[in-house]
N, C-alpha and C positions, 0 to 999 in steps of 0.2 A: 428899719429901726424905729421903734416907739418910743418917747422920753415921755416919762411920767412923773410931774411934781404934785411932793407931797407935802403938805402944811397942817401946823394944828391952827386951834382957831385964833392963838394969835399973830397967825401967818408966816410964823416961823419954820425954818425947814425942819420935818420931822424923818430925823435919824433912827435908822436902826428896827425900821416896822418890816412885818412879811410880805411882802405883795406878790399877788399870785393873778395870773392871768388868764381869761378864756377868748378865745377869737371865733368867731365865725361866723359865714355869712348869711346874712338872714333871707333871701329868698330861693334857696336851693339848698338840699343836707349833701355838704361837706366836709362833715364834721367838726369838731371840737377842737382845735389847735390848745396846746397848754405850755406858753414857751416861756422858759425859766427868766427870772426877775430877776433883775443885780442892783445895787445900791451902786451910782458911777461917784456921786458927791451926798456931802448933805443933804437930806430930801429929794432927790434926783436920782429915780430908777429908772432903768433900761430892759428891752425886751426885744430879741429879732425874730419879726414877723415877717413869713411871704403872705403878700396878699397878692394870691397866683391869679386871680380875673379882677377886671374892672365889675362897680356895681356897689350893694349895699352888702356892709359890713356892722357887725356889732363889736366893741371889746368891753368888758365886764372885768371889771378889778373889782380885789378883795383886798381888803388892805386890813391889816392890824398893828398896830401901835404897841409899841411896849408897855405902856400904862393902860391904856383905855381898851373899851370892846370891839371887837372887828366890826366894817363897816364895805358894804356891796354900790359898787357905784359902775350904771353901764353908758355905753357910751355907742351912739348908732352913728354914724358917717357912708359917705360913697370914696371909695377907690375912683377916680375917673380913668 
């Protein structure tokens, strides 16, 4: 499980945006993983990821806000 919090800039939880997920691991193509996003609280999305090997991984969110314009934010880490 992935938790993803989201805030506008005055740090408050931002309710009710699309967030959309991409996974995958950057030194071998095993493709694209796209696991669906759920709002669990205010500002606080949820996504289930297998991350099937240890090693480096990317997740890449897109998020859009009700009011404002969508915004791409990645994110590299290791599975150990």
């Amino acid at each position: 499980m992935v938790e993803i919090r989201v805030t506008g800039a005055d740090g408050a939880p931002l309710s009710g945006a699309k967030v959309a997920a991409e996974v995958n691991m950057t030194n071998m193509d095993m493709g694209v993983a796209r696991p669906a996003v759920t709002e669990a609280a205010p500002g606080r999305y949820q996504a289930t990821v297998n991350f099937s090997m240890r090693g480096p991984w990317r997740l890449v969110l897109t998020v859009a806000p009700k009011t404002d314009a969508a915004f791409v934010k990645p994110f590299d880490f290791r599975v150990p």
